[in-house]
C-alpha positions, 0 to 999 in steps of 0.5 A: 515471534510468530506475528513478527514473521507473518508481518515480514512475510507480508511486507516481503510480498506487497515489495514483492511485486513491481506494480506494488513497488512503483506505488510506493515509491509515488507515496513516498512523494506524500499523499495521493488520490487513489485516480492519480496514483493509477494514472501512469499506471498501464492496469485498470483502476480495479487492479490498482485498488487491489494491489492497495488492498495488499499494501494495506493488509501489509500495514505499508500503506493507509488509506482515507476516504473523504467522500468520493477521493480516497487518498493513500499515503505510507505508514511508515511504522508498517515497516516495523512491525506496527503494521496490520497483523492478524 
């Protein structure tokens, strides 16, 4: 009961956050590459990979890199609970 909590606690901030909720609400379009998910986005590229950083901790979001692009894309069972929970 106690990891489940956490995990809602985590969910609950990464959506916390409008930065965080723009990028997901992108995801939701599929997959994209980390430099066209920043692009309309008035941060750094920096401050884009850690607000992935959270989503990802979360379990909302997956990210792979193959070579030099890394793309993200939503991971759908980070909302119930199979998401990444210490």
């Amino acid at each position: 009961m106690l990891t489940q909590r956490v995990h809602v606690d985590r969910v609950f901030h990464a959506l916390g956050d409008p930065t965080r909720r723009a990028m997901v609400e992108r995801m939701s379009e599929g997959p994209v590459t980390v430099s066209k998910l920043a692009k309309p986005l008035a941060i750094t590229l920096a401050a884009v990979v850690q607000h992935l950083q959270i989503l990802e901790a979360s379990g909302l979001v997956r990210t792979e890199k193959v070579g030099r692009v890394r793309t993200c894309r939503i991971e759908a069972k980070g909302l119930f609970g199979g998401g990444a929970v210490d």
